[in-house]
C-alpha positions as a printed NumPy array, in Angstrom:
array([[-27.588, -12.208, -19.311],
       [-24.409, -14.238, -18.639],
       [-21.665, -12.614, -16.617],
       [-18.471, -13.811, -15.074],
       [-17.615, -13.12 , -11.681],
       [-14.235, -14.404,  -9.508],
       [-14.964, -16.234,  -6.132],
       [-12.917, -17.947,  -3.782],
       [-12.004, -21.558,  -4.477],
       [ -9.961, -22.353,  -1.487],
       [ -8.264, -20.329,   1.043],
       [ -4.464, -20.55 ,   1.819],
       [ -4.485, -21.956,   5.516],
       [ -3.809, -20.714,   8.414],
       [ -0.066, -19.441,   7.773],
       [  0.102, -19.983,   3.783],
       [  0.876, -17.69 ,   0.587],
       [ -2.185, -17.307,  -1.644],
       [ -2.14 , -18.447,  -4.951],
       [ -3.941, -17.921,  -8.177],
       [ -5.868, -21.5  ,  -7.568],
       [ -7.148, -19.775,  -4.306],
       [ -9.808, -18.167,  -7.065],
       [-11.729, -19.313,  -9.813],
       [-14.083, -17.529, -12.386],
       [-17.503, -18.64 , -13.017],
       [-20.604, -17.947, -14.685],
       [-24.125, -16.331, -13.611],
       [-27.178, -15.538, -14.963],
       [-28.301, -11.771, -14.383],
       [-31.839, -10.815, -15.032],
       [-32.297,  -9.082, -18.977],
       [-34.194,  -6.501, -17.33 ],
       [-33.85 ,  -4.481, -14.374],
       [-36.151,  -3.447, -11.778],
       [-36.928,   0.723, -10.527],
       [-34.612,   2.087,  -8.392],
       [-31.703,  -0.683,  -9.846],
       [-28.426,   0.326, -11.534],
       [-26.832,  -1.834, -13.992],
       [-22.909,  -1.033, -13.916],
       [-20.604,  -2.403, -15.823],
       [-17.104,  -3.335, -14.744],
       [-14.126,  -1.943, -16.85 ],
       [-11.323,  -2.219, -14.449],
       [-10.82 ,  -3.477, -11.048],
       [ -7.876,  -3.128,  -8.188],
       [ -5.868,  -5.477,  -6.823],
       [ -4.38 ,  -4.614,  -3.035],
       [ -2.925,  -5.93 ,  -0.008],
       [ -6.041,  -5.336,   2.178],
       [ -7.669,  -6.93 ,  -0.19 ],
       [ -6.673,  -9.921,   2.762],
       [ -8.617,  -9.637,   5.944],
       [ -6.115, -10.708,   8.617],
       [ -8.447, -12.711,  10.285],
       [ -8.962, -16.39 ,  10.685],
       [-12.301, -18.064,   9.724],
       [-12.321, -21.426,  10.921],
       [ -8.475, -21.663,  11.105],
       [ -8.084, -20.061,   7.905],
       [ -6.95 , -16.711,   6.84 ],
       [ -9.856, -14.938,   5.144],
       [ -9.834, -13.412,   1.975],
       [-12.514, -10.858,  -0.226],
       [-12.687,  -9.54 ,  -3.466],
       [-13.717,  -6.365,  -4.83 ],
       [-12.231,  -3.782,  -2.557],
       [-11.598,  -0.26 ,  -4.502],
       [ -8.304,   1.105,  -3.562],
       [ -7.931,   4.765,  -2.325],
       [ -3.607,   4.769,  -2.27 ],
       [ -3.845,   8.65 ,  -2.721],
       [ -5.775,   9.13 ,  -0.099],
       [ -4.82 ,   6.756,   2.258],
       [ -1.149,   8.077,   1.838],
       [ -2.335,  11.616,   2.286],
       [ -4.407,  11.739,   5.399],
       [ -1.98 ,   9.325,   7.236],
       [  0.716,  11.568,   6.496],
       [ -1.438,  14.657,   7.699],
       [ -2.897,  13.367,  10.433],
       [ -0.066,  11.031,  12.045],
       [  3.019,  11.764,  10.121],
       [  3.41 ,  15.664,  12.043],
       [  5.42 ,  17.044,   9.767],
       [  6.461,  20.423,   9.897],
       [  7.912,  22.586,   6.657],
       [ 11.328,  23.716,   7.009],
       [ 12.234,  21.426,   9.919],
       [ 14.503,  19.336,   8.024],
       [ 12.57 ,  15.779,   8.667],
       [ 13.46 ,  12.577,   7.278],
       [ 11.084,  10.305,   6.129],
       [ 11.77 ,   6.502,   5.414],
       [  9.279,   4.463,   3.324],
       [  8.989,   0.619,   3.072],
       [  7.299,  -1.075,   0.26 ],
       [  8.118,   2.609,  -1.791],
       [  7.051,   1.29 ,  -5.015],
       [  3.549,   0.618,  -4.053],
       [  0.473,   2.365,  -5.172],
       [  0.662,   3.775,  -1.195],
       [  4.453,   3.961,  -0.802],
       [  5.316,   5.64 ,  -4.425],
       [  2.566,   8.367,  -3.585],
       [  3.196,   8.294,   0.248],
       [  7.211,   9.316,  -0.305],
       [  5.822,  12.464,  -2.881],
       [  3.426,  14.032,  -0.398],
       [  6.269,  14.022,   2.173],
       [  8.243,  15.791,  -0.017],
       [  5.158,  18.636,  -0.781],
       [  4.393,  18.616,   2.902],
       [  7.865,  19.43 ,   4.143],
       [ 10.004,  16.219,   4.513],
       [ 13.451,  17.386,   3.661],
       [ 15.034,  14.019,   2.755],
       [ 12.279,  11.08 ,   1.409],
       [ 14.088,   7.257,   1.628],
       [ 12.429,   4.418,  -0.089],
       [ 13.112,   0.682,   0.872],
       [ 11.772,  -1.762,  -1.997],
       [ 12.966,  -5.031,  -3.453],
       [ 14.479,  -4.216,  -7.202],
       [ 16.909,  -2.368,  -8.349],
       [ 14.801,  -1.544, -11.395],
       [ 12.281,   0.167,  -8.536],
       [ 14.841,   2.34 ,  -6.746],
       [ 15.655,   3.605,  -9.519],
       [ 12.148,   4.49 , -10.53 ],
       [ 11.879,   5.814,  -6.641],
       [ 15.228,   8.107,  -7.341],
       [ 15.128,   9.307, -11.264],
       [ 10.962,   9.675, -11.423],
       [  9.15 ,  10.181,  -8.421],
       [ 11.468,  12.439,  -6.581],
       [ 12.61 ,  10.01 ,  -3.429],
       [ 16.5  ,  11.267,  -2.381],
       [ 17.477,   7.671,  -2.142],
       [ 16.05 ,   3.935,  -2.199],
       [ 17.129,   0.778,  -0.264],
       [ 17.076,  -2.397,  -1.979],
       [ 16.385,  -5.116,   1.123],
       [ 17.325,  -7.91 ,  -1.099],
       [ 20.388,  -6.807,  -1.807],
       [ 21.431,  -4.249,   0.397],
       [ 22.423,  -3.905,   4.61 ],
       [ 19.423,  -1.76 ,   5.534],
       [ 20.64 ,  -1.161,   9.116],
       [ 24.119,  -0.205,   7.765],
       [ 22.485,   2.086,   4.637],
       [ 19.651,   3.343,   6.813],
       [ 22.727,   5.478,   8.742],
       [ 24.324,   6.46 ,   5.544],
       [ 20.745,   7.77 ,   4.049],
       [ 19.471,   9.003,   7.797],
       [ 22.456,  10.308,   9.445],
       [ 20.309,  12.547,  11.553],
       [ 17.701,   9.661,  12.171],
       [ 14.454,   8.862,  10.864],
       [ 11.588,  11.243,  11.694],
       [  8.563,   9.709,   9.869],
       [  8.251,   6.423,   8.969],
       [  5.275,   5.271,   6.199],
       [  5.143,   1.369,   6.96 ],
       [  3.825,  -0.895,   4.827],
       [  5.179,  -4.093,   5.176],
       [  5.904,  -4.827,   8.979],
       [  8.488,  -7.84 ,  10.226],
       [ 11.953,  -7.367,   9.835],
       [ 12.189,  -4.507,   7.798],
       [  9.919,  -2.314,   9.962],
       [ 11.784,  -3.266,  13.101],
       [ 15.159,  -1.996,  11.278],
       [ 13.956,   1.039,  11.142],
       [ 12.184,   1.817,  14.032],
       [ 15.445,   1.33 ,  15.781],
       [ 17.053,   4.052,  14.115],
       [ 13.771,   6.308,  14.633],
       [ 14.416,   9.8  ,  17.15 ],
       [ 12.903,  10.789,  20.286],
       [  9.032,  11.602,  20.025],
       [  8.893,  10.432,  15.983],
       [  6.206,   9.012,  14.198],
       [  4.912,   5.735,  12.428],
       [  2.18 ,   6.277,   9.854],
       [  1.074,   2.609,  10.231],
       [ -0.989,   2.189,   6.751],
       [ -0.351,  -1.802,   6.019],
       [  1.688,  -4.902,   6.893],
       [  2.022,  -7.305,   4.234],
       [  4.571,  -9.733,   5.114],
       [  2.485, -10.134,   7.963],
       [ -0.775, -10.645,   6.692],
       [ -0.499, -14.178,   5.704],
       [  0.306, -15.43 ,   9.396],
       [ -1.595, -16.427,  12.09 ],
       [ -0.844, -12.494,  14.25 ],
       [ -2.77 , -10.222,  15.357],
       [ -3.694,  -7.068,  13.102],
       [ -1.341,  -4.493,  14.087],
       [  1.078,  -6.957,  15.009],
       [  3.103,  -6.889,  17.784],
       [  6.829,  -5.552,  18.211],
       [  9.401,  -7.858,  19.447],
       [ 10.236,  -7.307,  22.958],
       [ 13.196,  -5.251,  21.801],
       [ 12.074,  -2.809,  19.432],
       [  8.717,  -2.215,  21.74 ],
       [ 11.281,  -1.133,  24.096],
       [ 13.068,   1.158,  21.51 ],
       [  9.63 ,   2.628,  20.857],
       [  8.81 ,   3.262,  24.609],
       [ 12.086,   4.764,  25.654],
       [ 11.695,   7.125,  22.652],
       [  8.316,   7.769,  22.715],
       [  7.542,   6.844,  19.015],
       [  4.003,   7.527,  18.162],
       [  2.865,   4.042,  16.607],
       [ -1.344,   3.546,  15.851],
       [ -3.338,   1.732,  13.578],
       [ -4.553,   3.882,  10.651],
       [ -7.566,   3.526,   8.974],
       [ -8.326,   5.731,   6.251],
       [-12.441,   5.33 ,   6.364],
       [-12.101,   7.181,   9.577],
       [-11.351,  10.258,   7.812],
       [-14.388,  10.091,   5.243],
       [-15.126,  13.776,   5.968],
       [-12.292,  14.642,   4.675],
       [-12.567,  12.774,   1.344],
       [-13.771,  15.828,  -1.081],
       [-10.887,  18.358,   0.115],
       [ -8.14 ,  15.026,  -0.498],
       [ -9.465,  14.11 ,  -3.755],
       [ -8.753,  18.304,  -4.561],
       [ -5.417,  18.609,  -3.289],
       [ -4.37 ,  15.307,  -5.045],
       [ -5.907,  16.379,  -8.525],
       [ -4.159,  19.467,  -7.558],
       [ -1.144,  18.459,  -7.248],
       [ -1.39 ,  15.718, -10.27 ],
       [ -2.416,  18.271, -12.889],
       [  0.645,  20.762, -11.525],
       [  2.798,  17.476, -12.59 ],
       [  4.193,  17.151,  -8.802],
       [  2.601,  14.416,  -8.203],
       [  3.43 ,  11.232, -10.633],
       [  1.232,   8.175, -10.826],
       [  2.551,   4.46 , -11.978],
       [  0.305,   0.903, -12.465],
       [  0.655,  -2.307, -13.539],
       [ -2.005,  -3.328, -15.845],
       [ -3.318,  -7.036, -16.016],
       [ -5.409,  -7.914, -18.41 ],
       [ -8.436, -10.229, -18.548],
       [-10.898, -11.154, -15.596],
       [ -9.3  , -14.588, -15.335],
       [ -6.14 , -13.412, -14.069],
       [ -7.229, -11.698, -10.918],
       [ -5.682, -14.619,  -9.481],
       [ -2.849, -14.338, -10.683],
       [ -2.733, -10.314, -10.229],
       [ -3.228, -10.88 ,  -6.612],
       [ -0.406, -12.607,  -5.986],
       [  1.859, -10.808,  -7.998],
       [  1.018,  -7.814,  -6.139],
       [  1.161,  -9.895,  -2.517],
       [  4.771, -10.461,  -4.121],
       [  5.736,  -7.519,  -4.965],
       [  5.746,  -8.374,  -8.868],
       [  4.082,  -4.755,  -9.134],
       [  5.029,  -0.692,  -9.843],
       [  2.413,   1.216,  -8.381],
       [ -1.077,   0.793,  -8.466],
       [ -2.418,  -3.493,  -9.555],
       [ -5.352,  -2.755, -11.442],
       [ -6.919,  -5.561, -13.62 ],
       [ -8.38 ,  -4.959, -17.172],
       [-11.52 ,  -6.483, -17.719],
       [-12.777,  -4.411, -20.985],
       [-10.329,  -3.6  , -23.56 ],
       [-13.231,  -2.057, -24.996],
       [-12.489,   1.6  , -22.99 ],
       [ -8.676,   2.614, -21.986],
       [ -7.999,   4.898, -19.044],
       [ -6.661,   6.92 , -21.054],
       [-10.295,   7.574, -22.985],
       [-12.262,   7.82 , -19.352]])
């Protein structure tokens, strides 16, 4: 049996942007028959996301791996339960960055069923803060491309940002930790305009805003959601729960074809995606069917 599988062709360098010649697709021979105890699977979709990098240098180079299955829902649920410390009815605000994200579109909704009082989203469209405003139920969106996030952030946050579901590090995340109260919280889940530099994985804070974070005693840690694997079966409830009660809205960009993983990947290292990246690979079976 012939099968087609992508591989790395070359990785970007020590401080590069991957591109779609990074990968390449080519052919293997499977065995017709398998042996007892094997499982043949077959792939119908696959998901394209930032930690799909591993920021860490091999040899000088950044390295990369594919085939990582994405957990968004999840991820955004346990890091908001077990390091966001929200309370109901305490009037918290919650900022996310990179809101139109599988993580941040579904991070920004749970704050809202969890307590958060006011939800901000910071993303780079206009066309996705309005998604983040008129569909998934955020109170208002930044657009960092266009917009003085400093000077909106104390428009949107008058009272100060409580929470703070970070996804994208550098400038952005240093903006708003500097309008963060006393004894808040960072729910640390990714850094993506970091991951393609030669830094340390959480990256550090410049000398300024580490001082910001000390003085106020902002709660800042690494969050991994394998740690919480016990708590898998109870998440996976409480999302379908919420999903099937309609609070709880789900977007994707579909790619089609296994030869533009590539290409996928760094769309979605980009930001040319809505939700969760998910590649096509059989048109044969829609999710819609599964």
């Amino acid at each position: 049996m012939i099968v087609q599988r992508v591989v790395l062709n070359s990785r970007p360098g020590k401080n590069g942007n991957p591109v779609a010649e990074n990968f390449r697709v080519e052919e293997i021979s499977l065995p017709d028959h398998i042996n007892e105890g094997q499982v043949q699977a077959r792939t119908l979709y696959l998901s394209v996301d930032p930690y799909m990098v591993d920021p860490q240098l091999v040899n000088g180079h950044l390295s990369y791996f594919l085939g990582a299955i994405g957990m968004p829902g999840l991820t955004s649920l346990f890091g908001i339960q077990e390091k966001g410390h929200i309370t109901p009815g305490s009037n918290q605000t919650m900022v996310v960055s990179g809101a139109a994200g599988a993580c941040g579109s579904l991070a920004g909704q749970i704050g809202h069923l969890m307590g958060c009082s006011r939800v901000v989203g910071i993303c780079g469209t206009q066309e996705k803060c309005l998604l983040l405003t008129s569909e998934l139920g955020f109170d208002a969106a930044i657009n960092y491309k266009k917009d003085n996030v400093a000077e909106q952030l104390r428009k949107l946050c008058p009272s100060g940002v409580d929470v703070y579901f970070d996804n994208v590090g550098g400038d952005i995340s240093n903006t708003v930790i500097s309008q963060m109260n006393k004894n808040s919280h960072i729910i640390l889940c990714g850094q993506i305009s970091q991951y393609n530099k030669d830094v340390p994985y959480p990256p550090p804070l410049p000398p300024a805003v580490e001082a910001i974070q000390k003085e106020r005693n902002i709660a800042r840690e690494r969050f991994m959601v394998l740690n919480y694997k016990d708590k898998f079966e109870s998440g996976i409830l409480q999302l379908s729960q919420w999903f099937k009660e309609g609070k709880l809205k789900i977007k994707e960009t579909m790619t089609n074809g296994l030869e533009n993983m590539g290409a996928a990947f760094v769309s979605m290292m980009t930001g040319g995606n809505i939700g969760k990246q998910i590649v096509c690979i059989s048109e044969e079976t829609s999710l819609q069917s599964l």
